[in-house]
C-alpha positions as CSV (number, residue, x, y, z in Angstrom):
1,X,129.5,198.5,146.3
2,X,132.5,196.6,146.1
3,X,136.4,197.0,147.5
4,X,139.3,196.8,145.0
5,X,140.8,194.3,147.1
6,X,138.3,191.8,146.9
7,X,138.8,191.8,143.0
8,X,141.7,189.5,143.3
9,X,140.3,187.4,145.4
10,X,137.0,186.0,143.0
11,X,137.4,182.2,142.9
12,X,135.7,182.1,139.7
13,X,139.2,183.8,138.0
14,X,141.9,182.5,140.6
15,X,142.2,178.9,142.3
16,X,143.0,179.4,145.9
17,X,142.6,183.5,145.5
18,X,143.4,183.6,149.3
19,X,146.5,181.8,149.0
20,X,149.8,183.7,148.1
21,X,151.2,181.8,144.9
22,X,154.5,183.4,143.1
23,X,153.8,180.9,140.6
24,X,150.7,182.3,139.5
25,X,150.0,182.6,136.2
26,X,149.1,187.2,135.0
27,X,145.9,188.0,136.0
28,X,143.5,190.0,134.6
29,X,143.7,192.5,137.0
30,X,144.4,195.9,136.4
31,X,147.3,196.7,139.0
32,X,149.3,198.7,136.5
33,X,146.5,199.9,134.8
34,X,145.3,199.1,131.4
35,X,145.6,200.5,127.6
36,X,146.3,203.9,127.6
37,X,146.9,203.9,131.2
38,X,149.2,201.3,131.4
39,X,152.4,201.9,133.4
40,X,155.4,202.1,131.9
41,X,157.5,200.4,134.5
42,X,155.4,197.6,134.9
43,X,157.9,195.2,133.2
44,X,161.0,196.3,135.2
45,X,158.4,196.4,138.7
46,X,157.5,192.6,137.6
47,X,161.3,191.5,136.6
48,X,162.6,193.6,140.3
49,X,160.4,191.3,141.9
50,X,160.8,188.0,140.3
51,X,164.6,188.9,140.9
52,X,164.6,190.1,144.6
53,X,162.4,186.6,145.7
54,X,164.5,184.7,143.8
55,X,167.6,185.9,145.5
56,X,165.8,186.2,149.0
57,X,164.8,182.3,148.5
58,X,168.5,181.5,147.4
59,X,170.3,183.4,150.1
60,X,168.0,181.8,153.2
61,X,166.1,178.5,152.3
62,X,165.0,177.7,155.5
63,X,162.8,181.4,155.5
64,X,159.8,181.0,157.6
65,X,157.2,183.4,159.0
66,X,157.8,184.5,162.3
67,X,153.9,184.9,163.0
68,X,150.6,183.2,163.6
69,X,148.6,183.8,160.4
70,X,145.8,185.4,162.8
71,X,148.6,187.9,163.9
72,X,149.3,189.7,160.6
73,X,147.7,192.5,160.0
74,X,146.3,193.8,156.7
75,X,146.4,197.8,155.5
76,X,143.4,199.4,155.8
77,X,143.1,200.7,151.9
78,X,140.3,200.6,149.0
79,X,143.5,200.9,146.6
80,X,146.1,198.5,148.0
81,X,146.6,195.4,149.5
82,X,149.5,194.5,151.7
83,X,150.2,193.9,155.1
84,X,151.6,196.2,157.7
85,X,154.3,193.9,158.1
86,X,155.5,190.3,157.3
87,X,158.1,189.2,160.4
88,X,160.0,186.0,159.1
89,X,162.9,184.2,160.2
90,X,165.8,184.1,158.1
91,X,167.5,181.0,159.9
């Protein structure tokens, strides 16, 4: 048995798979499905958010999270995974 989640996390397809990296390089995974199945809106999901943390790192620079890492606390999902929240400061 396996959870979706940990499929994004194998280190034998992403260096530092537990480290959040906008960076990144696509993956292989299959997050808007695949062939057939493949969303439509996937390029205009990936181009909102390239746009909205580009503009979130412009407008506040000094961002920092406003939480232990042990404090955040992860959805409890087999489909998707996120936190529950992500408290930063914005100055």
């Amino acid at each position: 048995m396996f959870h979706l989640h940990q499929l994004i996390h194998d280190p034998a397809v992403f260096a530092k798979p537990g480290t959040l990296d906008i960076t990144r390089e696509k993956s292989p995974h299959l997050a808007f499905g695949k062939g057939l199945h493949y969303c439509l809106g996937a390029p205009l999901a990936r181009i909102e958010g390239e746009i909205a943390i580009r503009v979130l790192l412009e407008e506040y620079p000094d961002i920092t999270l406003a939480a232990e890492l042990s404090e955040l606390e992860w959805r409890q999902s087999l489909i998707i995974r996120g936190l529950k929240q992500l408290p930063v400061k914005l100055f």
